[in-house]
C-alpha positions as CSV (number, residue, x, y, z in Angstrom):
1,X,215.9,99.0,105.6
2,X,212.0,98.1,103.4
3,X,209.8,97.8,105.6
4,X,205.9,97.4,104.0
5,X,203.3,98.7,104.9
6,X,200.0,96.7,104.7
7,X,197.9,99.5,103.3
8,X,197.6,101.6,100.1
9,X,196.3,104.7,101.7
10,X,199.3,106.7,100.2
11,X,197.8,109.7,102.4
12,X,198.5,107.4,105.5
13,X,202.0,106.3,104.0
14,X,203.7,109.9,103.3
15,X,202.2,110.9,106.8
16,X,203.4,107.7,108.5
17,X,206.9,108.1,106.3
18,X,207.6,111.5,108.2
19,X,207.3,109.4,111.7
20,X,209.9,106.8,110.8
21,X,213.0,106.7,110.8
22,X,214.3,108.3,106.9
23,X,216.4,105.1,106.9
24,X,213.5,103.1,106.7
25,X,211.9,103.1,103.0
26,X,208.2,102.0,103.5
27,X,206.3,100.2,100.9
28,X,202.7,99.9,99.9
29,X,200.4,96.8,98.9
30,X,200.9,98.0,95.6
31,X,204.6,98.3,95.5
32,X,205.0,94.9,95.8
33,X,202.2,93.6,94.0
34,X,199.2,92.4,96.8
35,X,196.2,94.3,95.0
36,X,193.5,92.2,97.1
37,X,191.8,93.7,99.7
38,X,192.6,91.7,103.2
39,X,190.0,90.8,105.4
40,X,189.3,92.6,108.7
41,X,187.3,89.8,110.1
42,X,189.0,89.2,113.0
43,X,187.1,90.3,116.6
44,X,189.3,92.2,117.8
45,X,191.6,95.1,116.7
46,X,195.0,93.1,117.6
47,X,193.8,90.4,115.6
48,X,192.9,92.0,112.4
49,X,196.4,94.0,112.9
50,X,198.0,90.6,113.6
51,X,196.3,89.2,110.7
52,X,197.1,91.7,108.0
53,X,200.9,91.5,108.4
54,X,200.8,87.9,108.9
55,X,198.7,88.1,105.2
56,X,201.6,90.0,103.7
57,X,204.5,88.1,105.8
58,X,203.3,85.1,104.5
59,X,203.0,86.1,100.9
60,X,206.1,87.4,100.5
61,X,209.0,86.9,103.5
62,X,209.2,90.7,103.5
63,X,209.4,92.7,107.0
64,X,205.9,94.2,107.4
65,X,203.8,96.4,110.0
66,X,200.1,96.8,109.6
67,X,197.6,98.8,111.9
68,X,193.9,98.7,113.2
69,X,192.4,101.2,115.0
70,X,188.9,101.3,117.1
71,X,186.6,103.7,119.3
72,X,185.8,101.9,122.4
73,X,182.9,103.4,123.9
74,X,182.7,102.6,127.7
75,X,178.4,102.5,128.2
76,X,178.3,100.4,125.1
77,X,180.2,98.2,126.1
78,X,183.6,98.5,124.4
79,X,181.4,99.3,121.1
80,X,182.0,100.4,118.3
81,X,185.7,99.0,119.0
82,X,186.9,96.5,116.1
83,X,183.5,97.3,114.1
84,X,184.0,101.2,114.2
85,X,184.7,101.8,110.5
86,X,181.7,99.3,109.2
87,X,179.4,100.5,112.9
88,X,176.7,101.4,110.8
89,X,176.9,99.2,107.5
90,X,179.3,98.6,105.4
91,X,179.6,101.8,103.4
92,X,181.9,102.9,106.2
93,X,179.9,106.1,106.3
94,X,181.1,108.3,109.0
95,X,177.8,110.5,109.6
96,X,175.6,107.6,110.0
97,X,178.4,105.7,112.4
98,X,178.4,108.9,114.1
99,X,174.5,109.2,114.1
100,X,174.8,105.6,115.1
101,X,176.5,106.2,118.3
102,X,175.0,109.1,119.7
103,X,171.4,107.0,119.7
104,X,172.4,104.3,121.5
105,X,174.4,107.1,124.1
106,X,171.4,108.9,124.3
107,X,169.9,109.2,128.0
108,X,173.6,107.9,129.3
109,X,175.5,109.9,131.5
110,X,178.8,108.0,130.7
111,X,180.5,109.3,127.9
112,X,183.7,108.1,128.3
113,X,185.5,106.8,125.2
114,X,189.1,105.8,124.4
115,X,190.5,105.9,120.6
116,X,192.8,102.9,120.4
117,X,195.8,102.2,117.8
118,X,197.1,98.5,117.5
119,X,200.1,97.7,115.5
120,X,201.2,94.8,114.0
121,X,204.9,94.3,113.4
122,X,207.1,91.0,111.8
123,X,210.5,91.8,111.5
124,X,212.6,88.9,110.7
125,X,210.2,86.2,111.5
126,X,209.0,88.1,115.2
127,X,206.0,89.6,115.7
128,X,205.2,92.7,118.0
129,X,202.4,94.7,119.0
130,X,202.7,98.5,119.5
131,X,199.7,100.3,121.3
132,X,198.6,104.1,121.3
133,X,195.3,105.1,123.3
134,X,193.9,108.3,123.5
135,X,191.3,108.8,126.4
136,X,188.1,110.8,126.1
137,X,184.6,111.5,126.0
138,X,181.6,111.7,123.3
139,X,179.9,115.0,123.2
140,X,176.3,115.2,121.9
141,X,176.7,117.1,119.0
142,X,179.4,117.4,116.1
143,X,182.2,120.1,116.6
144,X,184.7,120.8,113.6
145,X,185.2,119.9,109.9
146,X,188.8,118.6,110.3
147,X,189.7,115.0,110.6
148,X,187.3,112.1,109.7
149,X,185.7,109.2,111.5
150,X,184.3,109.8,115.1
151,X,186.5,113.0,115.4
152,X,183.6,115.6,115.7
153,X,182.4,114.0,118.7
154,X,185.3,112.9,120.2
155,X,186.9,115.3,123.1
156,X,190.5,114.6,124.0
157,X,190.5,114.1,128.2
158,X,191.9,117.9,128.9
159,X,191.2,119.6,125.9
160,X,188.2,121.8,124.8
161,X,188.5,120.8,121.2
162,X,187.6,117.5,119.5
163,X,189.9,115.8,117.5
164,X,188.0,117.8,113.7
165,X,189.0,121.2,115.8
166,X,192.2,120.6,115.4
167,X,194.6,121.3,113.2
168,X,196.7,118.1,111.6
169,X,199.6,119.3,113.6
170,X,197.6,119.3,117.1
171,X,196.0,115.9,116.7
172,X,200.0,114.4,115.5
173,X,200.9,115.4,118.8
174,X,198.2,113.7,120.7
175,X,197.0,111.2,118.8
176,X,196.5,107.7,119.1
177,X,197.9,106.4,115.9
178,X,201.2,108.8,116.4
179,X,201.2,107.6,120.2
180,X,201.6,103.9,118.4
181,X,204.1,104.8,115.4
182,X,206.2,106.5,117.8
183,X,206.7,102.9,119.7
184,X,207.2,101.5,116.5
185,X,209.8,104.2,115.7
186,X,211.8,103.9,119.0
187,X,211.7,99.9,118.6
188,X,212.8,99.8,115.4
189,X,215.7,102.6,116.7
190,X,217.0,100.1,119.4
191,X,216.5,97.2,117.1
192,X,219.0,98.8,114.8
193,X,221.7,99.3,117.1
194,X,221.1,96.4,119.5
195,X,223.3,94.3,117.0
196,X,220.4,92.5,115.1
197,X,221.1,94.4,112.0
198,X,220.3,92.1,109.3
199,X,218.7,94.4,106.4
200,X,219.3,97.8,108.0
C-alpha cells in the first residue's frame, strides 16, 4: 500500500521506511506536492500529530500518518512537552533549549523526565493514535555527541548512557519514536490480514 508520510525529513523517511512493513511504500510532503509548512499550534503533542494528518488527509484523500514528539519534564510541570523543539525560541536551537532546561531544574531534586512519541494515523477515513514513551531522568551536564535534541542530558531509566552516547543502533532499540512505529507497524500488520484490505 502508499502510505504518506506528513514530513520531508528524508533522513526520518529512509529510517522510518526500514521499520515498516517493505509492502508499504511511504511518501513525503513533497512527493505529492504539499510544499507548505503545517502548523504545530496545537497544545498538545496528540493534537498537532492529529492535526498534521488531518492537513494532508483533507487535502488529498490519501492514507497518511504523521508524528509529534515532546520531553515532559516532571518538576516543570509537564514542560517543555508540546513546546520542546521551539522551548527556547523559535530557532529550534538545541543548546539553548538544553541550556533552557537545566536553569529552570536547577536547585530541584526531581529530575525525572519521559520522551514521548504520538502518532497520528488515517487509514481509510479512521484515525488512530500510536504511543511510545521512554522514561528517564535529566543529568546536569551534557554527555555525548550522538543524537540531537535533549539527548545529552537525557538518561534512559536503567542505563548509564544518555540517549547522544549511544550508538543509532542502541537508541532504535529503546527509543521512543521506534517504541511508536513499531505499534504502527503491528497495526497496520493485522489491518492487512484482518480482511480490510482495500489498497494493500
Amino acid at each position: 500500500m502508499k502510505l504518506v508520510f506528513a514530513s520531508n525529513n528524508n533522513h526520518k523517511i529512509r529510517e522510518i521506511s526500514h521499520i515498516l512493513d517493505n509492502k508499504i511504500t511511504l511518501l513525503s510532503l513533497g512527493e505529492i506536492n504539499i510544499l507548505e509548512d503545517i502548523p504545530e499550534d496545537e497544545p498538545l503533542i496528540e493534537g498537532n500529530a492529529l492535526f498534521k494528518a488531518r492537513y494532508v488527509y483533507n487535502a488529498t484523500g490519501l492514507n497518511v500518518f504523521a508524528d509529534d514528539t515532546g520531553l515532559e519534564i516532571e518538576a516543570l510541570n509537564g514542560l517543555p512537552g508540546v513546546h520542546s523543539a521551539r522551548f527556547a525560541g523559535e530557532s529550534k536551537d538545541s543548546s539553548a533549549n538544553i541550556a533552557k532546561v537545566l536553569s529552570m531544574l536547577k536547585g530541584k531534586e526531581n529530575r525525572k523526565a519521559r520522551f514521548r512519541t504520538v502518532i497520528a494515523l488515517i487509514l481509510e477515513g479512521h484515525e488512530y493514535l500510536f504511543e511510545g514513551t521512554v522514561p528517564g531522568t535529566i543529568i546536569d551536564e551534557k554527555r555525548g555527541d550522538e543524537g540531537f535534541g535533549y539527548d545529552p542530558v537525557f538518561l534512559p531509566e536503567g542505563k548509564e548512557l544518555t540517549f547522544a552516547q549511544m550508538s543509532l543502533d542502541e537508541k532504535s532499540k529503546i527509543s521512543h519514536r521506534a517504541l511508536a512505529f513499531e505499534k504502527l507497524k503491528e497495526f497496520l500488520h493485522q489491518y492487512a490480514l484482518s480482511g480490510n484490505k482495500q489498497n494493500f
